[in-house]
Steps between C-alpha positions, in 0.01 A plus 500: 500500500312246649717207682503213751833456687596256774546618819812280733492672780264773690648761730156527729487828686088536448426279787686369832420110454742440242288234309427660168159480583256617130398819730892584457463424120200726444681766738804496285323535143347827658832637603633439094230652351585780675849531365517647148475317224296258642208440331364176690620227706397180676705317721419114527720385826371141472622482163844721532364756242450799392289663223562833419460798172730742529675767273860391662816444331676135648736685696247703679268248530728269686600798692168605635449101600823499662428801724174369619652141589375301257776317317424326107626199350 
């Protein structure tokens, strides 16, 4: 499933400055597509999204979000 969810808040711990810079962004898409189930993702700080294809259930999904500080809604 392909998706683009809103992202309210970003737990940072890619980079010291704090700023949600795009480096963080393009940092953070790498660490999901590691995970599994994670087919692609991008993450667009700018625009407080993120576009991802996964094979996830909601539950898990949200989960796997939650762990790496990245909060939806």
């Amino acid at each position: 499933m392909e998706e683009t969810l809103k992202i309210s808040y970003m737990n940072c711990d890619f980079c010291t400055a704090k700023n949600h810079c795009a480096s963080c962004g393009g940092e953070l898409a790498q660490a999901l597509m590691q995970k599994p189930g994670i087919a692609s993702a991008q993450v667009n700080i700018p625009d407080h999204s993120l576009r991802i294809a996964h094979s996830l259930d909601a539950d898990a999904l949200e989960d796997l979000l939650d762990g790496m500080g990245l909060l939806m809604g």
